[in-house]
N, C-alpha and C positions, 0 to 999 in steps of 0.2 A: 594448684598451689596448696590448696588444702590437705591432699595426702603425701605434699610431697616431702612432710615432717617423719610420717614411716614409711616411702618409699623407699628400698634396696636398690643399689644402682647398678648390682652385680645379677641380682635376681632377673630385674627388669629387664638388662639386655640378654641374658638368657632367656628367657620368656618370650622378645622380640626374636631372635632368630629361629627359635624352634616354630614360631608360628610362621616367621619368613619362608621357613623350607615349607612348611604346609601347602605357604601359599601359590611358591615358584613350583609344586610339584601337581598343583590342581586339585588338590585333598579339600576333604571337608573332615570335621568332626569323628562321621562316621568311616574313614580310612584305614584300613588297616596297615598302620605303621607307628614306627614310635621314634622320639627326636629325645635325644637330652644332649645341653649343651652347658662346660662348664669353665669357669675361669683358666685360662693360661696368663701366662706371662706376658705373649705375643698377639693376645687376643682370645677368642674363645674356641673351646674344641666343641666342635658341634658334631656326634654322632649321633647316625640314624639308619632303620630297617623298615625294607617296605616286606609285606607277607604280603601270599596268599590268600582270597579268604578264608579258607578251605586250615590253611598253618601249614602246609606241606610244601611251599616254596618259600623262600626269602633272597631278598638282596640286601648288604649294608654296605657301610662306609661310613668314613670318617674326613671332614676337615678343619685346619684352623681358619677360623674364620677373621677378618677383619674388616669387612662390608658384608652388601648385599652381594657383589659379584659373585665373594665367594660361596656364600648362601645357593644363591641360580646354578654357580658348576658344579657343586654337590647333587644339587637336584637333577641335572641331566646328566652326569656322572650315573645317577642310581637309577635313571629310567633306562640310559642305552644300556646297562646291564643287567636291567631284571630281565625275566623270561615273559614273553606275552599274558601269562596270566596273570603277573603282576602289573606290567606296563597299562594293561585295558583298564585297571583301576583308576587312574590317575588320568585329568584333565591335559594336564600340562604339553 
């Protein structure tokens, strides 16, 4: 309640979903991938790339999001088509 006077409520669920995919993909901190996710009209667009660690692979993608569902089918969306060097990365 106390922050919720400069809480952004556009920020925040951006914030929440890029960590969502984090977390439906098995990542930690140390992951090498990147998520940004930014206002639509219809919800948010959430893009995101998993690398390599090495940089010399990547897989991305993109969706609109408007839950967690769609959060998870990004995330096995972007494991069943990384390459094994990627995929080994990721718990998920």
């Amino acid at each position: 309640a106390l922050l919720g006077a400069i809480d952004d409520l556009e920020t925040s669920a951006c914030v929440h979903a890029e960590r969502a995919l984090l977390a439906a993909l098995g990542g930690t901190c140390h992951s090498p991938m990147a998520a940004l996710a930014t206002r639509q009209d219809d919800g948010l667009l959430l893009r995101a790339a998993l690398y390599a660690v090495d940089g010399t692979q990547c897989v991305s993608g993109e969706a609109v999001v408007t839950g967690i569902a769609d959060v998870t089918a990004l995330a096995e969306r972007l494991l069943a088509d990384a390459p094994p060097a990627i995929r080994t990365l990721f718990a998920a």
